[in-house]
C-alpha positions, 0 to 999 in steps of 0.5 A: 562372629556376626557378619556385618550388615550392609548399611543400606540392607535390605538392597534398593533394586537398580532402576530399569534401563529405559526402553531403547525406542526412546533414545531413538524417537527423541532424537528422530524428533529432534531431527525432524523439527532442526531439519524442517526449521532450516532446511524446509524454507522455500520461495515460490513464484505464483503468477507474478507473486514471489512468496516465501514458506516456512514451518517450525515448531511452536507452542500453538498453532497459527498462521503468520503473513508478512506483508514487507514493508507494512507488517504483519497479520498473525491468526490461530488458525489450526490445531497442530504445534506448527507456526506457518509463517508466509512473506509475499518478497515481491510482486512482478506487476509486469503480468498486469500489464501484459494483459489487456482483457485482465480481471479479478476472475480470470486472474483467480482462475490461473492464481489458484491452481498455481498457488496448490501446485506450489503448495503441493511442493512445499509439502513434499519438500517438507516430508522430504526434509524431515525424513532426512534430519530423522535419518541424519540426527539418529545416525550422528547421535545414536550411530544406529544400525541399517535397521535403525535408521530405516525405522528412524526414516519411516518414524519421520515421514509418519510423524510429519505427514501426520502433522500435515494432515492435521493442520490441513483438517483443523485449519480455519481460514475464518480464524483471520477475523480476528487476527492480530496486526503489526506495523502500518498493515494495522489500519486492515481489519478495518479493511477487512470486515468492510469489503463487500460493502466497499467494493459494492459501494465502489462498483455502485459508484463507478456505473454512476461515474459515467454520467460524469462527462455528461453532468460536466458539459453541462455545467461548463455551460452554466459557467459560461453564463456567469457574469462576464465581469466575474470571468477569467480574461480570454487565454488565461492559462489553467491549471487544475489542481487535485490532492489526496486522491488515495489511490481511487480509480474515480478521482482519476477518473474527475482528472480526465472528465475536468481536464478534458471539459475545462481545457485546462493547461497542466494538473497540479498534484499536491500529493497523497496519490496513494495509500501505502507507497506501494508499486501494486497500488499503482495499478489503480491509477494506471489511468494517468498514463493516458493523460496528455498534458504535463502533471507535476507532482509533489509526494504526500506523506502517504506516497514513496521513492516508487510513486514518485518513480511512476509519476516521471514515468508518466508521458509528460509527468514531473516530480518536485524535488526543490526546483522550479520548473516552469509549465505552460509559462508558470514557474513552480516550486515544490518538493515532497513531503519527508515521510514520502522517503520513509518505510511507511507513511506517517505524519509529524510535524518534522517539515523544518528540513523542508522549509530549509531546503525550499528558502536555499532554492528560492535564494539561489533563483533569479526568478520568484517562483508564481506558485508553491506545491507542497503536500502539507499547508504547514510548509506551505504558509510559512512562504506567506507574502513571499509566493503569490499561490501556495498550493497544499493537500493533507487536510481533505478540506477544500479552502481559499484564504489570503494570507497577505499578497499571498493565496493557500489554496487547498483542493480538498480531496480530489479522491473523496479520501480514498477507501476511507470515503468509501466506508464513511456513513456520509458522503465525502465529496470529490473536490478540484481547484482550477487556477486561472492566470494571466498570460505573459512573464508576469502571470497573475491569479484572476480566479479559483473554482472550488469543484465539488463532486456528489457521485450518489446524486451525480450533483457537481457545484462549481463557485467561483472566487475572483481575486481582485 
């Protein structure tokens, strides 16, 4: 009898097992990148910087900073699979102000070494992490031997110090020129490929600035002379009124020069001191603090609940939140502007809350207010016929107009629009108002002078408006 023939003859070989290093590297890797993406996070204070590290993996190598609340900039920056993401959580600007001799330099001299320390840190922590997850996982996993799991521990070191080496010798710092941005921190590049020409530029014209006092009492003569007829009446009150100074330390610098030489009663601010409504952005004009004379200010859309909070910190400074004040016998109103209490700064045209809340005090009050200060001219005109000074920023252009009994009056930008200035091709000048009033419970508005100020030719022109 023939014996049957097996239906898959002749017999198929068994596959072979896979090699037992396998099992064990795989999970040796799986270790390394759960352990490192949760656990290797740290947070390190540098020099008054608070700034967060992390590492995972990723499919290409780059490098991402966050920048809360204005974005984020991200650039490939290196060779390895490893995404670094870096966040700046908080900035301790008491270091600043704690040094009186402080400079770039010297700062750069202790931040450095500071931040390798850290760095050094957060690698060792790194390498330290990542042998414990390979060590942790294949345990679990695998339930290895002793043996093993030293393999599975020097594996894991090997392959994140590797890893580390890599990216430090493949990493482009260069790689940032073309980095992509998101959120308000957009507006960088910009920033970015123009800065040598603009801190040239602003140090060119901070030598030039000096000459400001000296040009200044010159032209205080010259006003003296004009037509007696056209001059303001003996004790009226002044006040200078300044906008969309952006945060430059040379618009600050006018404020003093024009306060000090037209002796002037109070400065009206009609907002934009800032750029971003960052605390660190007040550093640069940290110079107002030396003022002394009341400076009332209403935010701009560019300002913040912290540049707001500088400002009541001032020796005599005010902040417009939908009251009248009174200063040097002039009653004003204000308040700020509604994306000066948003994350970033924006502009629109949602200024009808605005308009509300301002016609609700002006109800209540017994007493018309003389004068208006607002950032945006929009709130400003719909108060035409209703306030005799209405005082606004925002456009960059100086402007007088009578809207019926009423003034707009627009000092353009006292900051000559801050960095954006110093980029332009041609010069943008730093421009004031003066208001000139009468004494008394019923002060009235006799005169406006429109300053312009051309630091690169150190030309200052003053014209003069009486309003009849």
């Amino acid at each position: 009898m023939a014996l049957p023939i097996a239906k898959n003859y002749p017999f198929k070989k068994p596959k072979p097992a896979p090699h037992p290093l396998i099992p064990l590297l795989l999970t040796t890797l799986a270790g390394i990148c759960l352990f490192v993406t949760f656990l290797g996070p740290a947070t390190y204070e540098i020099q008054g910087f608070q700034v967060g590290i992390s590492l995972k993996p990723a499919l290409e190598g780059q490098t991402i900073v966050e920048l809360p609340p204005l974005g984020s900039l991200s650039a490939r920056t290196h060779a390895t699979p490893l995404e670094i993401t870096v966040i700046l959580k908080n900035v301790n600007l008491d270091i600043f102000n704690h040094q009186s001799t402080f400079t770039v330099k010297a700062f750069q001299d202790i931040f450095f070494p500071a931040a390798r320390e850290a760095l050094n840190r957060f690698v060792l922590r790194q390498l330290l992490v990542a042998t414990l997850g390979a060590v942790l996982l294949t345990w679990l996993i695998l339930r290895s031997s002793i043996k093993r799991l030293a393999f599975a521990a020097a594996v894991g070191l090997f392959l994140m110090l590797a890893v580390l080496v890599l990216t430090r010798y493949s990493y482009s710092y260069d790689a940032f020129r073309q980095a992509e941005f998101q959120g308000t921190v957009a507006a960088a590049p910009q920033v970015l490929n123009l800065t040598s020409q603009t801190l040239d530029k602003l140090a060119e014209l901070r030598s030039k600035t000096t000459l400001v006092t000296a040009n200044l009492e010159s032209l205080s003569g010259r006003i003296g002379q004009l037509d007696l007829l056209n001059a303001p009446g003996t004790g009226s009150t002044k006040l200078l009124l300044v906008a969309d100074i952006h945060n430059n330390p040379l618009g600050i610098d006018l404020i003093h020069a024009l306060a000090k030489h037209f002796n002037v009663d109070a400065v009206l601010d009609a907002g934009d001191l800032t750029d971003y409504g960052s605390l660190l952005e007040t550093e640069l004009i940290k110079s107002l603090r030396e003022l002394d004379i009341p400076y009332v200010f209403a935010a701009g859309n560019h300002d913040s609940p912290a540049v707001m909070n500088f400002v009541r910190q001032l020796p005599r400074g005010h902040v417009l939140e939908g009251k009248v004040i009174t200063i040097a016998g002039i009653k004003i109103l204000g308040m700020p502007d509604p994306w000066a209490y948003r994350p970033v700064p924006g502009t629109g045209n949602d200024f009808q809350e605005t308009v509300k809340q301002l016609e609700e005090t002006l109800s209540r009050n017994k007493f018309k207010p003389d004068i208006l200060l607002v950032h945006n001219p929009q709130v400003a005109e719909k108060f035409a016929g209703r306030i005799p000074v209405l005082a606004s920023g925002h456009t960059h252009q100086p402007e007088i107009k009578k809207i019926g009994p009423s003034l707009l009056v627009n000092p353009g930008t006292t900051g000559a629009a801050g960095i954006r200035g110093l980029q332009a091709s041609q010069e943008v000048p730093y421009s004031a108002s003066i208001l000139y009033f009468t004494p008394g419970e019923k002060p009235e508005t006799t005169a406006i002078d429109m300053i312009k100020y051309e630091p690169l030719s150190g030309r200052i022109t003053v014209e003069r408006q009486v309003i009849d």
